[in-house]
N, C-alpha and C positions, 0 to 999 in steps of 0.2 A: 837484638836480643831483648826479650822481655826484660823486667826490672820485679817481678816477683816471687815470692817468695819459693823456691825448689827445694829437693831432696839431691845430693852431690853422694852416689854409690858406686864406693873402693872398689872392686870384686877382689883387686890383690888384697887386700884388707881381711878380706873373707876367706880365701884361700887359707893365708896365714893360721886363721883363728883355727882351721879347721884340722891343720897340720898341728896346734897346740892339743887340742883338745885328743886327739889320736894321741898324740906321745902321754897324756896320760892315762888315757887307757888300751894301752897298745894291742890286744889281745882281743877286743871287744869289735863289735860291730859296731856300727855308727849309721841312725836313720836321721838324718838333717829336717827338722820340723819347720816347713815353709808355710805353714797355714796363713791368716789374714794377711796375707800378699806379701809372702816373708816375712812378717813384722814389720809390716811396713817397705819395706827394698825392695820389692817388686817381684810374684812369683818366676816366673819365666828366666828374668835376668840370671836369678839365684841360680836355679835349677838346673840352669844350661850349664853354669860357672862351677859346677861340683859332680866334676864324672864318678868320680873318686870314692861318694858315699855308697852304703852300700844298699839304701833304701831310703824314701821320702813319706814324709807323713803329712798329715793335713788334717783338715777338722770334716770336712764335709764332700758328698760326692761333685758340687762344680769345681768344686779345687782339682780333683784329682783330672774331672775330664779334661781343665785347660791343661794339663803338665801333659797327658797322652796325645792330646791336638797338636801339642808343639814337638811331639818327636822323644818325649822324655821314657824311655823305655826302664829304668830302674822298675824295684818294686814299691808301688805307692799303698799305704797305709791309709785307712779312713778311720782317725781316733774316735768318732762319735758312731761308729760304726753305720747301718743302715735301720731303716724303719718300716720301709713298703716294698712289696714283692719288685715293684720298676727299680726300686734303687737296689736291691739285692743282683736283679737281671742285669743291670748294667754295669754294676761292679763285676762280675763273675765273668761279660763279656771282656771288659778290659780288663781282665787281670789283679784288680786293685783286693789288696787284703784286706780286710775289716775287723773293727774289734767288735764283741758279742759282750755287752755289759749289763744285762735286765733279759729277763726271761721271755719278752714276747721278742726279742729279736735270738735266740735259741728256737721258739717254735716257728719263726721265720724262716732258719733256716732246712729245722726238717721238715718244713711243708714245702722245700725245692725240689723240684724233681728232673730241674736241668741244668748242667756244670756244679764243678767245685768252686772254693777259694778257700785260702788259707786263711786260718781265724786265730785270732789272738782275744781269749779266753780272759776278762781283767777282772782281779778282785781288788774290793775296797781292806786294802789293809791297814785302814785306820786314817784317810783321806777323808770319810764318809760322803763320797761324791759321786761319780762311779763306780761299780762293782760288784761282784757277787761278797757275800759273803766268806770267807775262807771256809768256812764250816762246811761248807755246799761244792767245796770243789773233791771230797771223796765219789760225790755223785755225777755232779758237771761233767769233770774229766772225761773219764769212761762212757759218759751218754755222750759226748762230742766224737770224740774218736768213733764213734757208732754210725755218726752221722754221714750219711752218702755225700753230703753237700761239704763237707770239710775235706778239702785236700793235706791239709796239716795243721797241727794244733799246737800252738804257743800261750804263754802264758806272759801277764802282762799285769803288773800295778804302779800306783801313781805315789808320791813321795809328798806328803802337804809340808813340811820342813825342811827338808836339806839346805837351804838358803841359812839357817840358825844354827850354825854349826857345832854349839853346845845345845841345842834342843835334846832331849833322851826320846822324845818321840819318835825321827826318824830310824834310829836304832828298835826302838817296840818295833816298828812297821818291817824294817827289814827281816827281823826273827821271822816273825810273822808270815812275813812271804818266804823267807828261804823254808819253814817248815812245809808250806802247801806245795814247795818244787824240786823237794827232795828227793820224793822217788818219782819225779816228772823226767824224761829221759827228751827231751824235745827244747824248743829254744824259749828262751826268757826275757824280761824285760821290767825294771823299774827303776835304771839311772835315768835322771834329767841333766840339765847342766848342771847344777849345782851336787850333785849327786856326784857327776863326773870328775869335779872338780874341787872337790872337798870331803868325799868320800872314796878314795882310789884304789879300795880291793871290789869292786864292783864292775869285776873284768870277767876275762875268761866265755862263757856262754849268753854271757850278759849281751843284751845289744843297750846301748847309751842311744836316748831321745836328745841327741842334743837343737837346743834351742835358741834361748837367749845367749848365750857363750859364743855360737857360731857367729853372732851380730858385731862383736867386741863390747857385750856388755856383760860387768859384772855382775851375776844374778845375787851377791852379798850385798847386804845393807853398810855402808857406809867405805866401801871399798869401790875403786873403778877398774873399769876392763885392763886398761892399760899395766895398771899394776898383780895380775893377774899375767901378764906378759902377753896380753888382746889387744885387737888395733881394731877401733870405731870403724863400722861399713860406711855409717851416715853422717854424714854433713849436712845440718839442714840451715841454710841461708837468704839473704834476702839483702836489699839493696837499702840506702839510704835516697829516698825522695824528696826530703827536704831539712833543710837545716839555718836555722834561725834563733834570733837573742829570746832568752827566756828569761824576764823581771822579776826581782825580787817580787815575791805574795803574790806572781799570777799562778792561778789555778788549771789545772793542764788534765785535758780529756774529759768524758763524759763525768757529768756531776762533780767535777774541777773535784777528784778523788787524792790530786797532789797538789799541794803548795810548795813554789819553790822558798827554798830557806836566803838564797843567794841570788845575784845576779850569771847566769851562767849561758848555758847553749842549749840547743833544743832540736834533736833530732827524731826524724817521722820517719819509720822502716817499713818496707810493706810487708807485713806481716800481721796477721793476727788467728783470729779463733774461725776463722773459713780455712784458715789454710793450715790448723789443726796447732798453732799457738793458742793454747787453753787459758782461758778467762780467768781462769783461777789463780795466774801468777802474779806475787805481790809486786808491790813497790821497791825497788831494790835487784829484782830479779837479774842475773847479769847477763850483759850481750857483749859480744866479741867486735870491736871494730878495730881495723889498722892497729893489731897488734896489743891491744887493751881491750882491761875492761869496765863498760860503763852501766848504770844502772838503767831499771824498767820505770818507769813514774807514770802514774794516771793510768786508767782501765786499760785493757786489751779490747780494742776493737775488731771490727770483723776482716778486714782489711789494713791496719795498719798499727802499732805503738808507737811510742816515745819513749825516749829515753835522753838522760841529761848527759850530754856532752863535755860538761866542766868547761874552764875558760880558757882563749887562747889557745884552743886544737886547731888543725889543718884539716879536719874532715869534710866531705865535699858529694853533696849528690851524685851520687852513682855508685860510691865505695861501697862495700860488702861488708854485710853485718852477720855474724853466725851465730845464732841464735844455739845449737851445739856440736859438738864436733871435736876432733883430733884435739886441738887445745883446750876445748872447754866441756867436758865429760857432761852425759847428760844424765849421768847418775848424779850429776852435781845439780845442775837444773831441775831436774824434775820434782825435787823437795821445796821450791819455792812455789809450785801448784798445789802442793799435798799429793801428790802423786807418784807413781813408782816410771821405772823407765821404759817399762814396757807400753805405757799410757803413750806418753810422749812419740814414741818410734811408731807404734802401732794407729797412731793417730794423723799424720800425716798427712793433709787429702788430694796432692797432686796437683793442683788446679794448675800448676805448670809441671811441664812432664818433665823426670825425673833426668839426670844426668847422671850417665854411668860411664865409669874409666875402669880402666885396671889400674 
């Protein structure tokens, strides 16, 4: 068995999160967003492991063709919709729904003149990212339903706050979009997870995007999945390569970034920023070994860190070091990069192939 750094993927973990997220919106649809290879867990693995949703979405057309290649018959979603007549053809072949979010992919689609698909129509309601206009959908609407190439019409916007659960924002946004789908008699969409999970009258005809929630991570600052009642898909780990006295005032890793203060220990993990541990973690950063926790000291290399073992441990080349995971939340970790959790999981680069259990 290799000795570096892996991705360890629950699927029961995933299940779980999935059956939470349903009980609070019981009423709602549920499209499970597996884009950048699940958030990292790998799309396939996900995809096969969730009969149950009731559509998938993605960001781009190769996403979608590998989930049809592997037998994934749900309806697949392309949230950045399409751009060129090939990528409209091939979506309309395989079935894949698209969102229509800028005017030259509306004259994309009535310049089709062979097959439908079903389109989900997004306005920017106050995201300012993608969107039409609200103002635009007294006319959008009625010219989509017009169109030959639309087999049905949904409506769809995006949330920039639900995570800030005292923001007044997401409330403007939701007025906002409940007025443009008022007399819309067809299906909708603008929960995310956070939406799902801190806004819970966003049921009913609603379909919920859920995303980062399905992972076991909390999309709330300063809160963890766990407490949320979600259980971490990923474990990401690595082994101890070496372990040796570290002298008081030696200087440890590139440009000796730490000085030890004590006489202590000195463990080398293989893990660093190739295998999607980010440069950016300070000194201090925690890692999980034998049941503790010990700190990060001296740069993140490409290949490996250190971290101080303190005096008088029993650790031992080989032992497993986890970097985050079920005991050590990586909404906890990922503030010592300056970064959010979705960096971290999304970040991941496989170079040893992942491990998946139930």
């Amino acid at each position: 068995m290799s000795f570096g750094a892996r991705a360890l993927i629950r699927l029961g973990a995933l299940k779980h999160n999935l059956g939470v997220i349903r009980s609070t919106c019981p009423d709602a649809r549920l499209m499970a967003v597996v884009k950048a290879n699940a958030y990292g867990h790998g799309l396939l693995a996900v995809a096969q492991s969730l009969p149950d949703v009731d559509a998938f979405a993605v960001a781009r057309l190769p996403e979608a063709l590998l989930l049809r290649d592997a037998g994934i018959s749900k309806p697949i979603v392309l949230l950045a919709g399409v751009l060129a007549e090939d990528e409209l053809a091939a979506a309309i072949e395989h079935g894949f729904e698209i969102v229509a979010h800028c005017h030259e992919q509306i004259a994309l689609l009535e310049a089709c003149k062979t097959g439908k698909a079903v389109v989900w129509l997004k306005f920017d309601s106050g995201m300012n990212r993608l969107g039409f206009d609200p103002d635009e959908s007294a006319t959008l609407i009625p010219r989509l339903k017009k169109c030959p190439a639309v087999a049905e019409l949904r409506l769809m916007s995006h949330l920039a706050s639900a995570d800030e659960r005292a923001n007044p924002g997401t409330q403007v946004q939701l007025d906002r979009f409940r007025r443009l789908a008022a007399g819309f008699d067809g299906e909708i969409s603008i929960a995310n997870s956070p939406a799902a999970l801190g806004w819970p009258g966003l049921a009913g005809r609603n379909w919920v995007r859920t995303g980062i929630a399905l992972y076991g991570v909390s999309p709330f600052e300063g809160q963890t999945g766990s407490q949320l009642g979600l259980k971490p898909v990923m474990q990401f780990e690595a082994r101890l390569i070496a372990v040796k006295p570290l002298r008081k005032g030696a200087r440890v890793g590139y440009k000796g970034r730490y000085t030890a203060a004590a006489d202590s220990t000195l463990g080398i993990i293989s893990a660093g920023y190739g295998d999607g541990y980010m440069r950016q973690f300070r000194n201090g950063t925690p890692v999980l070994i034998n049941g503790r926790r010990v700190g990060l000291i001296g740069h993140v290399s490409m290949d490996m860190i250190a971290v101080d073992l303190g005096q008088g441990g029993s650790d031992r080349v080989g032992d497993v070091a986890t970097l985050w995971g079920p005991h050590l939340p990586v909404e906890e970790v990922a503030p010592w990069a300056g970064a959010i959790p979705y960096e971290l999981i999304c970040g991941v680069m496989n170079r040893e192939a992942p491990e998946i259990v139930d």
